[in-house]
N, C-alpha and C positions, 0 to 999 in steps of 0.2 A: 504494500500500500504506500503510495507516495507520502503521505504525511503520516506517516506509522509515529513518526518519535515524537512530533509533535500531540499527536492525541494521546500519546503515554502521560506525557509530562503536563498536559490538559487534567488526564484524568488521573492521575498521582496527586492533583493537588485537591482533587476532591476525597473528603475525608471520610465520607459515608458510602464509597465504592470498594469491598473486600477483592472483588476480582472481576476483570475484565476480561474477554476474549472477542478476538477477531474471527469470525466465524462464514461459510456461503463464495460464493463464487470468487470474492476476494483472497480468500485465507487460502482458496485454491489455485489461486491465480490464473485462474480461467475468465476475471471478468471480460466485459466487452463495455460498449460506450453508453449504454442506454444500465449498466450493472448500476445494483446502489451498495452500499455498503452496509453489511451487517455486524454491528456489536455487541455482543451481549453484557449485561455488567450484573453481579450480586452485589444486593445494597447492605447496610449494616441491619440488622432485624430490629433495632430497635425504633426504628422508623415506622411511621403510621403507613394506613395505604392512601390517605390524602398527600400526605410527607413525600412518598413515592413518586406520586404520580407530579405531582407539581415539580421535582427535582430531576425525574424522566423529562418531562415539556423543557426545560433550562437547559438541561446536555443535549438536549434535541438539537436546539437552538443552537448554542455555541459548537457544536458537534459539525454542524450543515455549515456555517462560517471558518472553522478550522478546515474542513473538507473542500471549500470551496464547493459546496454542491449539495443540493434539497434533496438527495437521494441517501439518506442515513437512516437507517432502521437499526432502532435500539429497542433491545429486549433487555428487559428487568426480571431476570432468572428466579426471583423469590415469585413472583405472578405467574410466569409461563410455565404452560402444560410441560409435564418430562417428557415427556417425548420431545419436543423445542429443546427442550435443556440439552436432554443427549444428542442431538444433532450438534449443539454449541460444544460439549465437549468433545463428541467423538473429531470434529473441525481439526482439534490439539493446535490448537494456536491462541492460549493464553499470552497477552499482552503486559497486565499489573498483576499482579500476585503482591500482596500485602502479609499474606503467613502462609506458609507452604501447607502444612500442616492441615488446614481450614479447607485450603483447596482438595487435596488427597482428601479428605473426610466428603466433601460435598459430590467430589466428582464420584466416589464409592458409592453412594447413597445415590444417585441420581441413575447410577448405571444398575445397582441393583434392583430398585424399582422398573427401571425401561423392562429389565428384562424378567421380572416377575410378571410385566404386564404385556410382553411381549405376547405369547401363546394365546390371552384372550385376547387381544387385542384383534390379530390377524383373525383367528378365529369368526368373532364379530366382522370384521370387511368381508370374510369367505359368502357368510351366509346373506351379507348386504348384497354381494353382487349378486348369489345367486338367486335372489329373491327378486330384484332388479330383473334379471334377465328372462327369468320365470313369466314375471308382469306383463316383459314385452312380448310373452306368443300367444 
């Protein structure tokens, strides 16, 4: 990402972000010119979900100005479904880490749930489509 260092040290000075990752077409380096940028960030928990969402809108903001560009999609990992989450981490392109330890911990938790819910998950799309498909003869 061309301003990779710069939105580190953006987001290094915010103090209620435990961990950030760069995540999506970017972290793959596959974007193209119309790609936006996806981040993910965990907030401190001890923040409300009004606290959240009003500090989401401000790194929105200052995010899409650092970037030079209105195409910035940030995820708030404490909100997003796991399945998002583990997308974010399986990415593996963590940007701030503020305690190693927290990270290991959140990433083990987020991947043991994906894959607890792995099996119904699919399960559940199996029988949507086939019920789908059913409908249409």
């Amino acid at each position: 990402m061309k301003y990779e260092e710069e939105v580190r040290k953006y987001l290094q000075k915010q103090d209620k972000i435990k961990l950030a990752y760069l995540f999506g077409s970017v972290a793959r380096e596959e974007q193209g010119k119309l790609s936006d940028v996806d981040i993910a960030i965990f907030l401190d928990e001890s923040l409300g979900k009004k606290e959240r969402w009003n500090l989401e809108l401000s790194l929105i903001a200052d995010l899409g100005d650092i970037l030079k560009a209105d195409r910035v999609d940030l995820v708030v990992m404490n909100d997003a479904p796991n399945s998002l989450n583990f997308e974010v981490i399986k990415a593996n392109h963590p940007f701030l880490i503020r305690d190693e330890d927290f990270k290991v911990d959140l990433e083990q938790y987020i991947m043991s749930r994906y894959l607890d819910r792995q099996y119904y998950d699919q399960r559940w799309a199996y029988n949507l489509l086939k019920k789908t498909v059913e409908g249409t003869k």
